[in-house]
Steps between C-alpha positions, in 0.01 A plus 500: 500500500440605842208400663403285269456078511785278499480148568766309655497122402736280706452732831542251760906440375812642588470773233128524457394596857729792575402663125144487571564701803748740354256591197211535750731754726567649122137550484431279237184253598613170540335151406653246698490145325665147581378144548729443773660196316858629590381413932411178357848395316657592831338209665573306213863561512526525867628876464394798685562886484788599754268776613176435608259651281141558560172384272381663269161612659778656819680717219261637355341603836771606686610742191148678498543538922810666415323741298758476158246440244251202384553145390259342318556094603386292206564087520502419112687213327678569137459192385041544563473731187127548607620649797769709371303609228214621747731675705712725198118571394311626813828702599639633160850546644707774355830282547512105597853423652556141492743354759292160495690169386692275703845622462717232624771325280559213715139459537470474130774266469354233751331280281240482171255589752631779658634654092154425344322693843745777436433582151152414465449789831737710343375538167156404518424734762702787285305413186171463730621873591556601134189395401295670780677847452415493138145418533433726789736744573708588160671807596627319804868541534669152650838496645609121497764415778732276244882399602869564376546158493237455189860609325748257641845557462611574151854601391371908392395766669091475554298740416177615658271293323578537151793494252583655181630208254660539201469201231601430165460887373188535704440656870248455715401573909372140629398392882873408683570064456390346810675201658333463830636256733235323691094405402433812743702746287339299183168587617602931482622448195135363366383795678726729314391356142103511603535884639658606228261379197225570699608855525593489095201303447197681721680832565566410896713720668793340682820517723746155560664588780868241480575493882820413640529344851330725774594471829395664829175510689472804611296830337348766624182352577548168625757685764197651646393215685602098511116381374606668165802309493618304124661206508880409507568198337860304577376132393615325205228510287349884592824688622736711325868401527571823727190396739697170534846654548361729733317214681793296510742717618285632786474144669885442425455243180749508230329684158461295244624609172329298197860432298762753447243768581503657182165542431372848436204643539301862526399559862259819641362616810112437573466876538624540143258201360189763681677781310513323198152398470356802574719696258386242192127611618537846560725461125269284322583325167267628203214278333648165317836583641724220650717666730812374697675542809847354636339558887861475700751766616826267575704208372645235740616145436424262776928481664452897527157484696642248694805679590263807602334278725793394733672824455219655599452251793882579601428880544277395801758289645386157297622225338364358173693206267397442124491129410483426095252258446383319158205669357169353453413684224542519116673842450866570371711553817706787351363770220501840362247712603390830431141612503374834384251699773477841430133532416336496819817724616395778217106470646695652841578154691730619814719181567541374865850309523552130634802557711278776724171248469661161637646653815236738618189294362551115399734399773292665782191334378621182539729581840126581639327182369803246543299265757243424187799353292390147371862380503383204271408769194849699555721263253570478130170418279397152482311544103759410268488637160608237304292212619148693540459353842579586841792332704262504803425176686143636509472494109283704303250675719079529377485795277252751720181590354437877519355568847131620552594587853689742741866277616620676818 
């Protein structure tokens, strides 16, 4: 595959931006395509990356002055199937990664408005994608960022993807039960069912990639200078519990545990998401084939990341509390757990550990960018599950309409 065209979608976000630059330095050529929306719902919200992070246009520029490799910057919308369609025929990519769907729970959860936005850009703009690859690029092989949480949390092992049943004499291999737990994780689960008859139905070729929670910021390539920075997000609606740990315990706030803590999740490194992707491209799944992936290399619940955190804070001479706090969302507090992952691992994925990450990466990330904390965003989530509106005095903000412009 090297040398050959991948496009990126989704490359302005956290995950999108530092893959296109990894497959460029891979040699790959790159297609670079966003429509900026995700700048635009941080105004909404009134939330902003931790680290500063440069536009678009800057990115792409200062990676060809480095000399690395090419980025192709392309400012297409999903949901314009005109435009997406042009742009899978005049390039005829060889692999379309697609990181591009808003990917926020919370955000989902706010109100109709904000769950009907979600889905519609979620699975419109996959079947828009769907559509364009079979029409114009049919041997195209599309790795589809989907999420762990399209499973929920059922009382038996889960399996990557699929499961053998047995039934009244009769056995059969069928797609794993979903129970998703928010309109967001809804939305990947329409994905799943769409991907997989189209690639039963018009022979596409395709790899669901079931990603845990990444965290980290840091990669090879955005290290090599701060305008090719990704964003950390800590807020309630964008950040990861660990970014909001993290956050808190560096300006001396309590960490808020949603319940008992015993929620448990997959986590993985942002290194290992770049490894991933490029091993299910450089691996690719056969014609009509629906392959996949559990895309995470550890299990935490939410007490043990916390009590990383401020033990982790301790070694360097801090102090960090944990304050239980009732949890906004719709999830069962305490579960069993146990998620298979050993695909990916077989392919030759090289696990980096948490423990090692959190001191040497996360926390001094946010040590150097403390004085851009927005103390207001640091607290427990005000989008509560069960009411499908947000607690905040503000109410429900205007949905944002995909951006036609560069947001600094």
């Amino acid at each position: 595959m090297r040398n050959r065209t991948v496009i990126v979608l989704g490359a302005d976000g956290y995950l999108g931006w530092p893959q296109a630059m990894h497959l460029s330095s891979q040699g790959y050529r790159v297609i670079a395509v966003d429509n900026l929306v995700r700048r635009r719902w941080d105004l909404e919200c009134g939330t902003s990356s931790l680290i500063p992070i440069s536009t678009m246009e800057r990115r792409v520029e200062r990676w060809r002055e480095l000399g690395r490799g090419d980025i192709e910057w392309r400012l297409v919308d999903l949901t314009d199937a005109e435009a997406l369609s042009d742009l899978i025929a005049s390039t005829k990519p060889d692999a379309v990664v697609h990181f591009a769907e808003q990917r926020s729970a919370p955000f989902s959860m706010v109100d109709r408005e904000h769950a009907v936005m979600t889905q519609l850009n979620n699975v419109a703009g996959t079947l828009n994608l769907l559509f364009a690859l079979h029409e114009h690029a049919p041997e195209c092989h599309l790795v589809k960022l989907g999420t762990m949480g399209e499973y929920g949390t059922p009382n038996i092992d889960i399996e990557e993807g699929f499961i053998t049943i047995e039934h009244n004499g009769r056995t059969d291999t069928l797609p794993y039960p979903k129970l998703p737990g928010s309109f967001y994780h809804l939305s990947k689960v329409h994905d799943s069912h769409n991907i997989h008859f189209t690639c039963r139905a018009w022979g596409i070729a395709a790899t669901d990639l079931n990603q845990g929670v990444v965290y980290g910021c840091t990669t090879p390539e955005t290290a090599l200078h701060p305008e090719l920075a990704t964003r950390f997000d800590y807020d309630g609606i964008w950040g990861t519990v660990l970014n909001r740990f993290i956050v808190q315990s560096a300006i001396g706030k309590p960490l808020t545990v949603y319940g008992s803590g015993g929620q448990t999740r997959g986590f993985l490194d942002i290194r290992d998401t770049m490894a991933c992707v490029q091993l299910s491209i450089e691996h690719p799944a056969q014609p009509g084939e629906f392959r996949v992936f559990n895309q995470f290399t550890e299990q935490f619940s939410v007490l043990q990341l916390a009590e990383l955190v401020r033990d982790a804070r301790a070694a360097h001479g801090g102090e960090t509390t944990i304050d239980h706090t009732p949890n906004p969302r719709f999830e069962k507090d305490t579960h069993f757990y146990n998620a298979k992952h050993q695909l990916l691992v077989d392919l030759g994925l090289e696990a980096h550990k948490l423990r090692s990450t959190l001191i040497d990466s996360v926390i001094a990330t946010v040590e150097e960018h403390i004085d851009r904390v927005d103390l207001s965003q640091v607290g427990v989530s005000d989008v509560e599950w069960t009411t499908g509106r947000s607690r905040a005095a503000t109410g429900k903000a205007q949905v944002a309409t995909p951006a036609a412009e560069t947001v600094a």
